[in-house]
Every structure is written in C-alpha cells, then in structure tokens.
N, C-alpha and C positions, 0 to 999 in steps of 0.2 A: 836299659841294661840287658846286654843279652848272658844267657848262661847255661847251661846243660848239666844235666845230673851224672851223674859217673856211678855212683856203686853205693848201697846203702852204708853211711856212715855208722850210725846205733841205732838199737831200738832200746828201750825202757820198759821194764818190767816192775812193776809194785809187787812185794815178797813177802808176806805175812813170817816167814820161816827163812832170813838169807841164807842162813848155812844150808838148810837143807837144797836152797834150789842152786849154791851154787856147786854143792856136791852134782846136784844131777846133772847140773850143763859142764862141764869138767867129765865126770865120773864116767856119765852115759853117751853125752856128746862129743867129747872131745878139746871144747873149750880149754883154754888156759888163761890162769890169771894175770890181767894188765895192767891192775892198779885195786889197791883197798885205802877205803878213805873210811874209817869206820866213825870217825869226830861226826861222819855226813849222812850215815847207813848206806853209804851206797859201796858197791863193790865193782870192779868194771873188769870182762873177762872180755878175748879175744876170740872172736870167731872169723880165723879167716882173715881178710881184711878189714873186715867191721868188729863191732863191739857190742857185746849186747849187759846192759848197765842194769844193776838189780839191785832197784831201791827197797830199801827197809820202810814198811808201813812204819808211819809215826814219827821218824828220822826227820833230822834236820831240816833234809829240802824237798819231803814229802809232803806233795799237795792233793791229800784227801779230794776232793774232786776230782781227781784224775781217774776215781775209779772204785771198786775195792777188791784189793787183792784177795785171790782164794776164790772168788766167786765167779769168777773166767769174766769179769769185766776191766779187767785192766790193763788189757790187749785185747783185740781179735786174734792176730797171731803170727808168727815168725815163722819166714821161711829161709832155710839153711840149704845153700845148692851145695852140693855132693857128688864128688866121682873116687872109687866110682859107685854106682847105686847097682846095689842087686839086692832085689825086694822081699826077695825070701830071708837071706842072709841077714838084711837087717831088722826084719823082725824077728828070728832069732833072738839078733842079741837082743833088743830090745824085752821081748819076750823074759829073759831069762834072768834079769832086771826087773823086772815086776813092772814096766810100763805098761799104761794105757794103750793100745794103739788104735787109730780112726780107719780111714777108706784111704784105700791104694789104689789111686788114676791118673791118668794122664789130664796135665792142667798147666795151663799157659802161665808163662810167667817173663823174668828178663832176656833169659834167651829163647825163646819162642814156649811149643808143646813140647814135654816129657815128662817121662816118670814122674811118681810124688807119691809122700806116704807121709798120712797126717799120726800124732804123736799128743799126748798131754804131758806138761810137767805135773811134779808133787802139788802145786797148787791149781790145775787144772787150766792151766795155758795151754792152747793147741796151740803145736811147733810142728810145719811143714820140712818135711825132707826131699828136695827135689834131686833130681839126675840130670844126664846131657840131654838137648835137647834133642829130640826126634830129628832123622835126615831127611827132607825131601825125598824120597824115592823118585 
C-alpha cells in the first residue's frame, strides 16, 4: 500500500480546564470552533486546515495514559505555520495577554527553515508559531 502524508490532520490535547484552553486557542490564537461534543468532553476547534481536539481530562473518551494534562506531558507540542510572522509583533500581542512566551529561532519544519517562536498554553503546552520559510539566497 503506498501513501504520502499531506498536512497535519489534528492533534489532541488532554485539558484539565476545556473552557479555559479553548478561550486561549480562539481568543489568543485565533482558532474557531468546529464542533462541541460535550456528552464526550471533547471540543474540536479549527486551525487552519487542521483541527486541534481538546479533550476533557476525565471525559468520556479520555484515556488517562495518554498523559496528564497541566503537567506539560500530554504533548510535547503544536506547531502553528503563520503568515504573516513578524516576531516582535507577535510577542507583543501575545505579551499583553499574559502569555508565556519560549525562544525565538529559526527551526526546520514542513516547509523547510524559518522563523519560529515558541509559546505555553494556560496548562502549560508549548505551542510553536512558525513563519515562511527561509529563501535560498
């Protein structure tokens, strides 16, 4: 069977707090909501062309193994490609937001090197902000 990957579909995040993280991926990042299953705890917002799914610790089809949320083990961490990226700018907003924010470098990813600026959510997930990527010169 042959097959190629195309573009990240979701990722999964365990949420100690769903309201509060899906205010911040909405509020801070931009996300919009694509689906609430609360019978499930899961919430599913739109990033993009992907989805990034924010399960409720304890919920329905939360499987404790997976992690525990709040303690930065239930991701290593999401990255969000962005244009356009200007790094001041957004740590600004982020800044004024009371986020977290990590190191600002350049880091290979699907379209090659460029920009990047790492991020925590309220339960302390680090969330990648990427840019274009770098041009050959």
């Amino acid at each position: 069977m042959n097959f190629r990957i195309l573009d990240i579909d979701h990722v999964v995040i365990r949420a100690a707090n769903i309201d509060v993280m899906t205010r911040f991926y909405c509020d801070v990042l931009g996300c919009t909501l694509e689906k609430a299953q609360p019978e499930l705890g899961l919430i599913q917002l739109r990033a993009g062309r992907a989805l990034i799914d924010l399960l409720q610790v304890g919920g329905r089809i939360d499987r404790p193994e997976s992690g525990v949320a709040g303690a930065g083990r239930n991701m290593d961490h999401l990255c969000l490609r962005v244009e356009p990226f200007d790094a001041d700018a957004l740590e600004s907003w982020l800044a004024a937001r009371n986020v977290r924010i990590g190191e600002q470098a350049t880091r290979y990813g699907a379209d090659g090197y460029g920009p990047s600026l790492y991020l925590f959510d309220p339960e302390d997930n680090m969330v990648e902000i990427k840019g274009p990527p770098i041009s050959a010169a």
